[in-house]
C-alpha positions, 0 to 999 in steps of 0.5 A, spaced: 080 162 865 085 164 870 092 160 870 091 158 877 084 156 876 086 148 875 090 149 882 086 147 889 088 153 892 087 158 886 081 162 890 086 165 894 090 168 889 089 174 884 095 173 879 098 167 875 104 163 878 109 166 875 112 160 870 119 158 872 116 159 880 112 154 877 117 150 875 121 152 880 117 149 885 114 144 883 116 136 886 112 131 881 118 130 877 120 126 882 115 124 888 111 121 882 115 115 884 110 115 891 104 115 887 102 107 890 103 110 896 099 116 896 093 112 892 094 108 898 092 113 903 087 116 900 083 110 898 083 108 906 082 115 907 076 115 903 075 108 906 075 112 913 070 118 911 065 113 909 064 109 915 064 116 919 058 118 915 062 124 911 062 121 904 056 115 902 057 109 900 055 110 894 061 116 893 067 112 898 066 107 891 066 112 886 072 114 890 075 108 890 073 105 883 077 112 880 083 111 884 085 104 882 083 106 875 088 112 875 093 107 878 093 102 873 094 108 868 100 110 871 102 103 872 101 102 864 106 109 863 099 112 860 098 118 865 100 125 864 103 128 869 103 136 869 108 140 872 103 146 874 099 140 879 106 141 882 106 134 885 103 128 885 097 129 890 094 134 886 096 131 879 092 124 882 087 129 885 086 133 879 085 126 875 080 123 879 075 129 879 076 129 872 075 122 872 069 123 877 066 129 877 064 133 883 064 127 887 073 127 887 073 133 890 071 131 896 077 126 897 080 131 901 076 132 906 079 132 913 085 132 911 092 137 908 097 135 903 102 136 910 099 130 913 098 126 905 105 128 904 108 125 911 103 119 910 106 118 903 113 118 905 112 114 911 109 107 906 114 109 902 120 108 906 116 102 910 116 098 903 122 100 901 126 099 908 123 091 907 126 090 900 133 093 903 132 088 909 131 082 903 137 084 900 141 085 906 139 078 908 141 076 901 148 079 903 149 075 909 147 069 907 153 069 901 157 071 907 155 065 911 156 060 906 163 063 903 165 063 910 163 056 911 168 054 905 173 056 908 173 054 916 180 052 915 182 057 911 188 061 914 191 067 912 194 073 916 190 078 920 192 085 921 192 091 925 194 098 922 195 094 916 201 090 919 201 082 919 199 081 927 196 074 928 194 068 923 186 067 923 182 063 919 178 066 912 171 064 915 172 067 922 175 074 917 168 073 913 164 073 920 167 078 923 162 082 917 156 079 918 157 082 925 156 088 922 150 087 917 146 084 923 146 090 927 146 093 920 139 089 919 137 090 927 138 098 926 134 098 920 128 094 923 128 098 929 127 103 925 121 101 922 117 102 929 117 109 928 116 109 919 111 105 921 107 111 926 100 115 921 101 122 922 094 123 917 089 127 921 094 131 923 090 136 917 095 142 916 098 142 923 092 143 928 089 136 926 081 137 923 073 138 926 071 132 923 070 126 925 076 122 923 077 115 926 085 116 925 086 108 928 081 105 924 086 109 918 091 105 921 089 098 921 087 100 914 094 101 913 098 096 917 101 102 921 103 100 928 100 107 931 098 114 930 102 119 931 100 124 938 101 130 936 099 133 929 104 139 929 110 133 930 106 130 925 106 134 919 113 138 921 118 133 922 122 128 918 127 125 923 125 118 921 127 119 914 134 122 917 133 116 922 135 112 916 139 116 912 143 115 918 143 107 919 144 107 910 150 111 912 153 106 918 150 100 913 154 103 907 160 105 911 161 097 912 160 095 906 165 101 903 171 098 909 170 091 906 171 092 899 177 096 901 180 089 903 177 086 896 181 091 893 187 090 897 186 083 896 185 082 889 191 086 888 197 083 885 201 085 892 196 081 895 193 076 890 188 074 895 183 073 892 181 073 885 173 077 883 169 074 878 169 077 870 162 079 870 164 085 877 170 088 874 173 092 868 179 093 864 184 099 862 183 102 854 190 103 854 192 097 858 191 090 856 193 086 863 189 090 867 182 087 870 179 093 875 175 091 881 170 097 879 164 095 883 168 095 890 171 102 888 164 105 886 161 102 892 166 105 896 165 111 892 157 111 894 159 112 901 161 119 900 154 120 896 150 117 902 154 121 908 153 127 904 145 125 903 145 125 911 149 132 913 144 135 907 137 131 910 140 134 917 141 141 914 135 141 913 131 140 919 135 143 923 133 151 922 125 149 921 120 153 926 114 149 927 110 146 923 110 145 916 115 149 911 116 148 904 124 147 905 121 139 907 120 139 899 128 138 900 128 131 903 124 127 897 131 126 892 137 126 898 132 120 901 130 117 894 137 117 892 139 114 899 135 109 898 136 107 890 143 106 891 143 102 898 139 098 893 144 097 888 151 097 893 146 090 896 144 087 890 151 088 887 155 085 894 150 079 894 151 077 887 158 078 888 160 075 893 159 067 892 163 069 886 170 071 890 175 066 888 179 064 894 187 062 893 188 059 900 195 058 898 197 065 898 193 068 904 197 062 908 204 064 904 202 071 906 200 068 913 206 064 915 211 071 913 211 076 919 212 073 925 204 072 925 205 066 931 209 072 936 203 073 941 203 065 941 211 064 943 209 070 949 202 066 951 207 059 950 212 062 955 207 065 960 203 059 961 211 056 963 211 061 968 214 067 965 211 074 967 208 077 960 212 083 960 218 079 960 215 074 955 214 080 950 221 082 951 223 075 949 219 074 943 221 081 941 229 079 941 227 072 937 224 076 932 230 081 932 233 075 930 229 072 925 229 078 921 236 079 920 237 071 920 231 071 915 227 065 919 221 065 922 219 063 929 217 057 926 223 055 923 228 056 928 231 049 931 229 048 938 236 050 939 236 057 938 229 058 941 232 056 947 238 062 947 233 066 949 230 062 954 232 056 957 224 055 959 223 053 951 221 046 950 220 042 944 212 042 945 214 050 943 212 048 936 206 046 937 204 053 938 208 056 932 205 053 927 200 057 923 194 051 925 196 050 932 195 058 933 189 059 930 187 052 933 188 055 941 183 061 940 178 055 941 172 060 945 166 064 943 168 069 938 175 066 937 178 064 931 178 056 932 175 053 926 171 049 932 169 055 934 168 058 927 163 052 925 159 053 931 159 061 930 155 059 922 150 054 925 148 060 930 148 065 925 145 061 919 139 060 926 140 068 927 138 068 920 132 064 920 
């Protein structure tokens, strides 16, 4: 018997494929993960064949039977998966005739392993994106319920890093909620083209039998089938659609675990991470490292580099299907098995963020973070701004040098800046009187930040 006589397309072939190619080539080690999907698909596609009358009934069972039996081997870690079957099509193929008998060869009829394998991967990555969804809303949840804890938590906002105006910490952790929602938005509407059938497609031209490609699609809880059979088979965009919304989703959580570390730094000594989610040094015995937001922020780089790799690999493809797409099953695994664990690990993280109010409102009272509020103040008594500011800015001049902030000038001093200033100018320099005056939609009012939490805990059903 010929080496190649155990492959389905050995009849074309007059020698052996050479070892390392075979090894070279082959994709099982890693797309085995896919093998639910891929008996998905062929029990539905069996399933499909049967009620056009190209297998019987009899045989679409046998079919059937053999698949699922083949499932639960793998599942028990008792399947041998073979290199020389290159992948996990073939390798479940080969069993099921082994299994069967002759019957198992007719499972492919009507269809490629271009459009099995796009089939495959698009029921993957339709799970896989709802498990990301369920850990996203797990995130967002924990934000929510933090941030409503610390409605009235003040603490200094910044802009280039510099203190700028005083906001509230619910107000802070809503801001990233934002983010995750449109994260979660973009995540579901690509759903809408993961979840197209290209099987039917065959190998590029579509098939002479009589397939009913919709009834495979209601089998498979696709939305539609796809249009075109060479689109159907060549392209990949959907999976760089994700890798790209992966990367805008792990850019947010890379930013916010820069304010973690920034915060829970000495300097700042904002916050205080839970033991469990930090390490120490082997040389230093005070140090506790905030290493879960350091490696989240360094997945980023892995996720982004995935995308350019994803991208770089479609965009020299002729139509239609070309080996090169072996290339897309790792990047789009890895991007997928790490956006998973940053989620999980950000959602178990969060509740246990241990916050020192004291410290952001000490930190938020230096700064001159009330300035804006001084320049409004003097507007509001008729002031042109640009003069305002000119005001604001020689008081803080003074502060700086006398070592005073606003709030802590007399009245007096106030006024040798402008003679409009009143002693209701202190209702506005005081930390809680400037978040308080921020009172509208998307403001850093504490009422405003209660009814921002109650629309978002509706947003998240």
């Amino acid at each position: 018997m010929s080496q190649n006589d155990d492959k389905p397309w050995a009849g074309r072939f007059n020698e052996p494929t050479d070892a390392f190619v075979e090894a070279f080539t082959a994709s099982v080690g890693f797309d085995r993960r896919m093998y639910k999907h891929d008996i998905a698909g062929s029990i539905a596609h069996a399933s499909m064949l049967a009620k056009v009358g190209v297998l019987t009934t009899d045989e679409c069972k046998l079919i059937i039977d053999g698949l699922q039996d083949i499932e639960q081997t793998i599942a028990n870690g008792e399947f041998n998966w073979s290199t020389r079957l290159e992948d996990v099509h073939m390798n479940i193929e080969s069993a099921l005739t082994k299994k069967i008998g002759e019957v198992g060869k007719k499972l492919h009829t009507g269809r490629s392993r271009n459009d099995q394998v796009a089939t495959d991967i698009r029921l993957y990555l339709r799970d896989e994106v709802v498990s990301i969804l369920a850990e996203l809303k797990r995130l967002q949840v924990a934000l929510v319920d933090l941030a409503e804890q610390h409605v009235d938590t003040i603490l200094p906002g910044f802009t280039h890093l510099q203190t700028a105006q005083p906001i509230t910490f619910g107000h802070h952790l809503l801001a990233w909620f934002e983010m995750l929602m449109r994260d979660q938005n973009r995540l579901e509407d690509g759903l809408l083209r993961i979840n197209v059938l290209p099987l039917g497609a065959a190998a590029l031209a579509g098939t002479t039998f009589p397939i009913d490609r919709n009834y495979t699609a209601q089998l498979l809880n696709f939305d539609v089938v796809s249009e075109n059979s060479l689109d159907s088979v060549s392209d990949r965009d959907f999976a760089i659609e994700f890798c790209s919304t992966a990367s805008i989703l792990i850019m947010h959580l890379s930013r916010f675990s820069e304010e973690l570390i920034i915060w829970s730094s000495a300097q700042f000594d904002f916050i205080e991470l839970g033991d469990c989610f930090c390490t120490g040094s082997s040389i230093m015995p005070q140090k506790k490292n905030p290493d879960v937001p350091e490696l989240i922020r360094g997945k980023s780089g892995r996720i982004f580099g995935h995308l350019m790799g994803m991208l770089t690999l479609m965009k020299g493809q002729p139509l239609a299907y070309n080996k090169d797409n072996q290339e897309d099953k790792e990047p789009l695994f890895d991007t997928i098995d790490n956006l998973k664990g940053c989620l999980k690990v950000f959602a178990d993280m969060v509740p246990n963020i241990n916050v020192k109010k004291d410290n952001m409102y000490q930190a938020a009272f230096k700064g001159f973070s009330t300035a804006t509020d001084l320049a409004d103040y003097l507007v509001r008594k008729g002031m042109p701004f640009r003069d305002a500011h000119e005001v604001v800015g020689k008081a803080v001049a003074f502060g700086i040098k006398q070592k005073k902030d606003l709030s802590e000038m007399t009245l007096t001093e106030l006024q040798n800046f402008s003679n409009i200033i009143e002693p209701d100018v202190f209702d506005v320099l005081t930390l809680e009187g400037s978040v308080a005056a921020r009172n509208h939609i998307g403001g850093t009012a504490p009422k405003q930040v209660k009814a921002a939490i109650t629309r978002a805990k509706k947003r998240l059903g």
